[in-house]
C-alpha positions as CSV (number, residue, x, y, z in Angstrom):
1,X,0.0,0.0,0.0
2,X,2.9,2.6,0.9
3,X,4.7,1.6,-2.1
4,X,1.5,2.4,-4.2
5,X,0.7,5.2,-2.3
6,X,4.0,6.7,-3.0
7,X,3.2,5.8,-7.0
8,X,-0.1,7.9,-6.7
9,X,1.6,10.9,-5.2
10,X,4.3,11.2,-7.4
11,X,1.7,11.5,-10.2
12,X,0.2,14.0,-9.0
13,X,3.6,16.3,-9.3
14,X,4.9,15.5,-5.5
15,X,8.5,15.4,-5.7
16,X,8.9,14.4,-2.1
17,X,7.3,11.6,-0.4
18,X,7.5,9.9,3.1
19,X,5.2,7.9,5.7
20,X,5.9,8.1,9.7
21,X,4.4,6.3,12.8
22,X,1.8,9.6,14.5
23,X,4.1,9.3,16.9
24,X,7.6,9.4,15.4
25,X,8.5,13.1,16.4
26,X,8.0,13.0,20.4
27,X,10.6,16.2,20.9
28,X,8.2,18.3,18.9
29,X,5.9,19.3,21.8
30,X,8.8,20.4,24.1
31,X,10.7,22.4,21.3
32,X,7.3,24.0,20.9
33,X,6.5,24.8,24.6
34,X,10.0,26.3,25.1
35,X,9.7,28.4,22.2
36,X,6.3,29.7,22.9
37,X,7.7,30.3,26.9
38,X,10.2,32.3,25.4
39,X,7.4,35.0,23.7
40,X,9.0,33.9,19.9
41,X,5.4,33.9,18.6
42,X,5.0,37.1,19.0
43,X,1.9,38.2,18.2
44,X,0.3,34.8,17.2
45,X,-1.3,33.9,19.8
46,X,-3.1,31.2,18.1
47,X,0.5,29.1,18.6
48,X,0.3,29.4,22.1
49,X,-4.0,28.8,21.7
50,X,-3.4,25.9,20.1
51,X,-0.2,24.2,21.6
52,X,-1.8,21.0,23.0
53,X,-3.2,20.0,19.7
54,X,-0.2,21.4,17.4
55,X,2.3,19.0,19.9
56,X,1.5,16.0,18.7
57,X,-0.7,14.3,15.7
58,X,-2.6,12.4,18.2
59,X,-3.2,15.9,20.2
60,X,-5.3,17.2,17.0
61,X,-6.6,13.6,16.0
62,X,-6.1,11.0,18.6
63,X,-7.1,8.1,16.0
64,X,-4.4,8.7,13.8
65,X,-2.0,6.4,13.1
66,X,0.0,7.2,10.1
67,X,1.3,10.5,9.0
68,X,1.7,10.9,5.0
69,X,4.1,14.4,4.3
70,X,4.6,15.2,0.9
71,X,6.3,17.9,-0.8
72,X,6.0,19.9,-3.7
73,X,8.9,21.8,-5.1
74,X,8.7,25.9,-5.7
75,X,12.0,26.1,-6.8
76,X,12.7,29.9,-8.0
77,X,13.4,30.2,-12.1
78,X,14.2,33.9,-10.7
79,X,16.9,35.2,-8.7
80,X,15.1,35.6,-5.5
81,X,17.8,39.0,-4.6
82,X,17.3,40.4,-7.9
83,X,15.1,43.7,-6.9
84,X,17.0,44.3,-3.2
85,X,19.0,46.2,-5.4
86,X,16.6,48.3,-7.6
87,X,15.0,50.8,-4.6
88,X,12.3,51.9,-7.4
89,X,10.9,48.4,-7.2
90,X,9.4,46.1,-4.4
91,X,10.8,42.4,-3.7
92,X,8.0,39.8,-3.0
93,X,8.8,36.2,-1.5
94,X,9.4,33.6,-3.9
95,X,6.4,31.8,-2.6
96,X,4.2,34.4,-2.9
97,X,4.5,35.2,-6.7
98,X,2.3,32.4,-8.1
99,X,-0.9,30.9,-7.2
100,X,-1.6,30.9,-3.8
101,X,0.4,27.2,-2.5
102,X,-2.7,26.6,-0.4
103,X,-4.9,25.9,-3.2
104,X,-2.5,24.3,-5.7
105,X,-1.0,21.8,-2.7
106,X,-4.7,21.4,-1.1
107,X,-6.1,19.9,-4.4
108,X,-3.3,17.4,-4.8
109,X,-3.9,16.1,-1.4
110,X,-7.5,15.6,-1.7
111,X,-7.0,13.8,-4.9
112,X,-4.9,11.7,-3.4
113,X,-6.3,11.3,0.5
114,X,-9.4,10.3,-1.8
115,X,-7.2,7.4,-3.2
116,X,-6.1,5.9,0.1
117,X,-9.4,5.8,1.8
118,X,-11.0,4.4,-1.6
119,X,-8.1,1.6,-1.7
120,X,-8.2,1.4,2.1
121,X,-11.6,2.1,3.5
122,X,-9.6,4.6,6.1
123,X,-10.2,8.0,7.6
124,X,-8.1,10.3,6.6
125,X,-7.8,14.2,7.3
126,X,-5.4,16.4,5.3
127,X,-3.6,19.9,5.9
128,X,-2.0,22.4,4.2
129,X,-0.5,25.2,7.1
130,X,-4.2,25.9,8.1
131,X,-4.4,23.5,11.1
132,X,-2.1,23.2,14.2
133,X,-0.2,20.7,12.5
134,X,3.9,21.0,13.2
135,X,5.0,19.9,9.4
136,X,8.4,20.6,9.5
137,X,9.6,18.0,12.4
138,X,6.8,15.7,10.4
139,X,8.5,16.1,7.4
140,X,12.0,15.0,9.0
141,X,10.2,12.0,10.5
142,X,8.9,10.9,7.1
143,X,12.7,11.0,5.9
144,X,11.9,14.3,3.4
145,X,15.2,15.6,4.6
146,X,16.2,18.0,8.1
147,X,15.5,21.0,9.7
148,X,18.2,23.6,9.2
149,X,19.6,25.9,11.1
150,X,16.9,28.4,9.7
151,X,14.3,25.9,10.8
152,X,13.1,25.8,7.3
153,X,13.0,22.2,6.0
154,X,16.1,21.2,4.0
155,X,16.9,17.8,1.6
156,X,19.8,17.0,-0.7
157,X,17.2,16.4,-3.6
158,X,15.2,19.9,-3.3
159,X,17.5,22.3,-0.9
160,X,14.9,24.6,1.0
161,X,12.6,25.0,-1.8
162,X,9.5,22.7,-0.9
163,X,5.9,23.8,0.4
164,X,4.6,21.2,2.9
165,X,1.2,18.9,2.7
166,X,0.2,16.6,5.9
167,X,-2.4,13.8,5.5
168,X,-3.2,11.6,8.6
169,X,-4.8,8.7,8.3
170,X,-6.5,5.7,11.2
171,X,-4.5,3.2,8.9
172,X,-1.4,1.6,9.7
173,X,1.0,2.4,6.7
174,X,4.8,1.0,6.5
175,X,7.5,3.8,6.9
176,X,8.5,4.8,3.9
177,X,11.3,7.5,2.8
178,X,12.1,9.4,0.1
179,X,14.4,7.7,-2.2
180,X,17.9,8.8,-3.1
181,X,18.3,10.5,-6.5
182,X,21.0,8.3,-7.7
183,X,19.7,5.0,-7.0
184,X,17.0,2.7,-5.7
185,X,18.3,1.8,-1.9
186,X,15.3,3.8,0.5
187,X,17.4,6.2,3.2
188,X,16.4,8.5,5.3
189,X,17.3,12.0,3.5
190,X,18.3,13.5,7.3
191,X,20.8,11.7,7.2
192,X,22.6,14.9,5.8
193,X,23.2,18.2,7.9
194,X,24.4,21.6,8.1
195,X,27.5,21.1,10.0
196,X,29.5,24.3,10.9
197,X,27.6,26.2,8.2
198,X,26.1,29.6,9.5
199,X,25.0,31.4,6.4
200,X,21.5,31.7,6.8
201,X,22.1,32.8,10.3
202,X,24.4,35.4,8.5
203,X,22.3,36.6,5.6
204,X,19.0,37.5,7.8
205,X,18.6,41.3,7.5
206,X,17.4,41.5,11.2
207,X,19.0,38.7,13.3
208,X,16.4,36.9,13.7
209,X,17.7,33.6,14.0
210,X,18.8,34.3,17.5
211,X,20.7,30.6,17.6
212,X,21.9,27.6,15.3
213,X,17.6,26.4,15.0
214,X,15.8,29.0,16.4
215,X,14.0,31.7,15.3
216,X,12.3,34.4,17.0
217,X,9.7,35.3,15.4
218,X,9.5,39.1,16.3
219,X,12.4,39.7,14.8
220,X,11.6,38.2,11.1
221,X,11.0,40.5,8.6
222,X,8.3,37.5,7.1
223,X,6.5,37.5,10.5
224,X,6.6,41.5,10.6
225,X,5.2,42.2,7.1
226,X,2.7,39.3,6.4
227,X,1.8,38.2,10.1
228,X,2.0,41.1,12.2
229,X,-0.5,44.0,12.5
230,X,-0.4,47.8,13.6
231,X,2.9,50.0,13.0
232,X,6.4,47.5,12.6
233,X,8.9,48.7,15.5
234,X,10.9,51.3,14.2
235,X,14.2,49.3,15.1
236,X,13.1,47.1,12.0
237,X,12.1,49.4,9.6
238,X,14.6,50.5,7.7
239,X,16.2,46.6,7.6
240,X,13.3,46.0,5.6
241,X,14.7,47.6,2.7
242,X,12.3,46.8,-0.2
243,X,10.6,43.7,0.8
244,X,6.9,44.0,1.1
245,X,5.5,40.5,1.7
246,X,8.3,37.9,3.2
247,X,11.7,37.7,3.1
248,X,13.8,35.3,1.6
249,X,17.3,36.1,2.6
250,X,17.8,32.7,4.9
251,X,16.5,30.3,2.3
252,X,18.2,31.7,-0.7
253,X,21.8,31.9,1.2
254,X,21.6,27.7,2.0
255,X,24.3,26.4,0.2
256,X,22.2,22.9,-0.5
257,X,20.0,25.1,-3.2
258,X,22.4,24.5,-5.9
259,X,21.7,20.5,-5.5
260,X,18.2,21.3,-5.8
261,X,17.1,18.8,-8.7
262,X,13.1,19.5,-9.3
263,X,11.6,22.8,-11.4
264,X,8.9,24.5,-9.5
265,X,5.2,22.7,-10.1
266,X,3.9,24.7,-13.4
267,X,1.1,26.2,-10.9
268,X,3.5,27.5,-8.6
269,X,5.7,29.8,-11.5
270,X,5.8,33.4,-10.8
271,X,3.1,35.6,-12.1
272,X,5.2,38.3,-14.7
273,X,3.8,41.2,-13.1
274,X,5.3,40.7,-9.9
275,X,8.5,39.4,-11.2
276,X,9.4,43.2,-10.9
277,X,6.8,45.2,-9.4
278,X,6.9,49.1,-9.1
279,X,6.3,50.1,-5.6
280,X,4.4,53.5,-7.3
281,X,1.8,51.4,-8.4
282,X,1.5,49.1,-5.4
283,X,1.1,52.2,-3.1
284,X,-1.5,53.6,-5.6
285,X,-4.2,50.6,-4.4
286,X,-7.1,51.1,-2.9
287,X,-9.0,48.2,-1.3
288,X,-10.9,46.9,-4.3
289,X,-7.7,47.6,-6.6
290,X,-5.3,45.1,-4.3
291,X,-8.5,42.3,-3.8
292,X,-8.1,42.8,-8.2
293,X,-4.5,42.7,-8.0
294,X,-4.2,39.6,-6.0
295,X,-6.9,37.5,-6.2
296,X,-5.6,33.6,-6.2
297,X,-2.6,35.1,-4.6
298,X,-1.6,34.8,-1.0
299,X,-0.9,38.0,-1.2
300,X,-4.2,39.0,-0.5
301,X,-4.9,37.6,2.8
302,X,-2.9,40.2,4.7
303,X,-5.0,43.3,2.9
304,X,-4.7,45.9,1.5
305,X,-3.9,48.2,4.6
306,X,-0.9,46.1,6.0
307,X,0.2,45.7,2.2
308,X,0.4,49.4,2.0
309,X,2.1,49.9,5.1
310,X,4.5,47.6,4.0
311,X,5.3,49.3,1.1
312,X,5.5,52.5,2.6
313,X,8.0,51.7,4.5
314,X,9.9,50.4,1.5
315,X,9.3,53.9,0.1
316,X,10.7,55.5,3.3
317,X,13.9,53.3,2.6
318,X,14.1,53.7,-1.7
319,X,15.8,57.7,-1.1
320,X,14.0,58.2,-4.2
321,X,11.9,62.0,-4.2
322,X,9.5,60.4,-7.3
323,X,7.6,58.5,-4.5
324,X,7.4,61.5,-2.1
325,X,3.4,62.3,-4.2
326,X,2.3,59.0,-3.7
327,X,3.5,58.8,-0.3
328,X,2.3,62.2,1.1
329,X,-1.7,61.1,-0.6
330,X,-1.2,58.5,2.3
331,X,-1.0,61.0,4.8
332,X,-5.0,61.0,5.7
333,X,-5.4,57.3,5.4
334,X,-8.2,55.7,7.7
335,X,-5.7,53.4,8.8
336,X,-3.7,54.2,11.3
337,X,-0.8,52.3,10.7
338,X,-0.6,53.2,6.8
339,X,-1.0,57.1,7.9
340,X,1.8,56.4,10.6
341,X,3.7,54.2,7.7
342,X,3.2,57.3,5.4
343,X,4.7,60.1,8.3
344,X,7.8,57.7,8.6
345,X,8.5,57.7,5.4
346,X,8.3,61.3,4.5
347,X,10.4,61.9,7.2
348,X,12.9,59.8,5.9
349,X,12.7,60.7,2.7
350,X,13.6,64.1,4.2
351,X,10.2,65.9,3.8
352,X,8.6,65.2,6.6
């Protein structure tokens, strides 16, 4: 059944693949708790809301006894530095510049959560970073490869480039790992590691990688632009540089990328017009404008009012006087923190 299982997901476009006991990652809930004591969340509170069930598997789903992880490659066909340079511009994350990874991965593992429980007669339940499911230290269970010193997932066969699909099922599937590239002999693809490498740590813009596998979130200029809400701390601000939504400094720096084997699923492949946006137009949006903009992106769950913020403070940082009109318009914005985003960046841009 694993072996066929495997089969089925692989024609559906996974390039990674691996079954683990529910209970294979028994560290997971402790790493979590101490994380969460330490206030790295920030302001999710729905981490520390739903840290009994995120844990374990058998917290969220106590009749679970198998969990599937599967992985489908976004590798970049673009440089993902290649507008930090350009002030004029804006600089989305990689993941962001396509469809939205929730609806593209979520369709796959219906198809094939439909499969098992047809061939099996099963429950099964299947996630896509909507649940309090913990897929990274899942994923290294499976055998899809480790978790770096970034935290991000990493694997010989696919570097850090892989969004992350969960489906937990009441059967009792074998183990089963990714294969190695070169031949047929199953291995567990954590078998690799970063050793004395530090360059993720190195390349984030804001230190937020506080130690070798831990990241505190407050500081990450991906938690402050897409997660968190109100003004960003003006200790951060002008580290953002040009990056509006994400950042992908820590990923792009690993130096297991250039192994990376698989093309990004068709789906997945950047959307031209963000390939290299103008930050003029992007601050121009009103609310029905950005919903236009990025509809089918996940772009759009953050709004338009923390998307504008976000790029005023790129504005603030671009030293370019063009923007100064479309900045100063924000000025009287209902929103506080685009108004407040819109002072700052005046100021900076030495007309406030």
């Amino acid at each position: 059944m694993s072996e066929r299982l495997e089969a089925e997901a692989r024609a559906l476009g996974f390039a990674a693949f691996g079954i683990a006991n529910a209970n294979a990652a028994p560290e997971t809930e402790a790493r979590l708790n101490a994380w969460l004591a330490d206030g790295c969340h920030g302001d999710m509170a729905w981490m520390a809301d739903t840290a009994e069930r995120r844990g374990s598997p058998t917290g969220l789903w106590p009749e679970v006894r198998s969990i599937i992880m599967l992985g489908l490659p976004y590798t970049p066909p673009l440089d993902p530095a290649r507008n930090l340079g350009r002030p004029e511009l804006a600089t989305i994350s990689v993941y962001a510049l396509g469809r939205d990874y929730h609806d593209v991965v979520k369709s796959k593992l219906k198809a094939l959560a439909s499969w098992l429980h047809r061939q099996s007669g099963e429950d099964v339940k299947l996630f896509v970073d909507t649940a309090p499911v913990m897929e990274k230290p899942l994923a290294q269970a499976a055998g899809l490869g480790w978790q770096g010193k970034h935290t991000n997932l990493l694997s010989r066969q696919h570097g850090n480039w892989l969004f992350l699909g969960a489906i937990y099922t009441t059967a009792a599937l074998e183990p089963q790992h990714t294969p190695r590239s070169h031949g047929s002999t199953r291995t567990s693809a954590a078998t690799a590691s970063c050793g004395s490498c530090t360059a993720c740590i190195s390349a984030c813009p804001t230190g937020a990688i506080v130690a070798p596998y831990k990241v505190d979130a407050r500081r990450c200029i991906s938690y402050l632009t897409i997660e968190h809400k109100g003004p960003i701390p003006a200790e951060f601000r002008t580290a953002l540089g040009n990056r509006i939504y994400g950042c992908d400094d820590c990923l792009a720096a690993c130096p297991w990328n250039r192994f990376a084997s698989h093309p990004a699923d068709p789906a997945l492949l950047p959307r031209a017009e963000l390939a290299a946006p103008r930050l003029a137009d992007f601050l121009a949006l009103d609310d029905a404008a950005f919903r236009t903009v990025f509809s089918g992106s996940p772009i759009k769950r953050i709004g338009r009012n923390r998307f504008v913020r976000n790029c005023l403070y790129a504005a603030g940082n671009s030293g370019l006087d063009a923007l100064v009109p479309a900045v100063s318009a924000l000025l009287g914005d209902p929103d506080d923190a685009v108004a407040d985003a819109a002072r700052w960046a005046l100021a900076r841009l030495g007309h406030g």
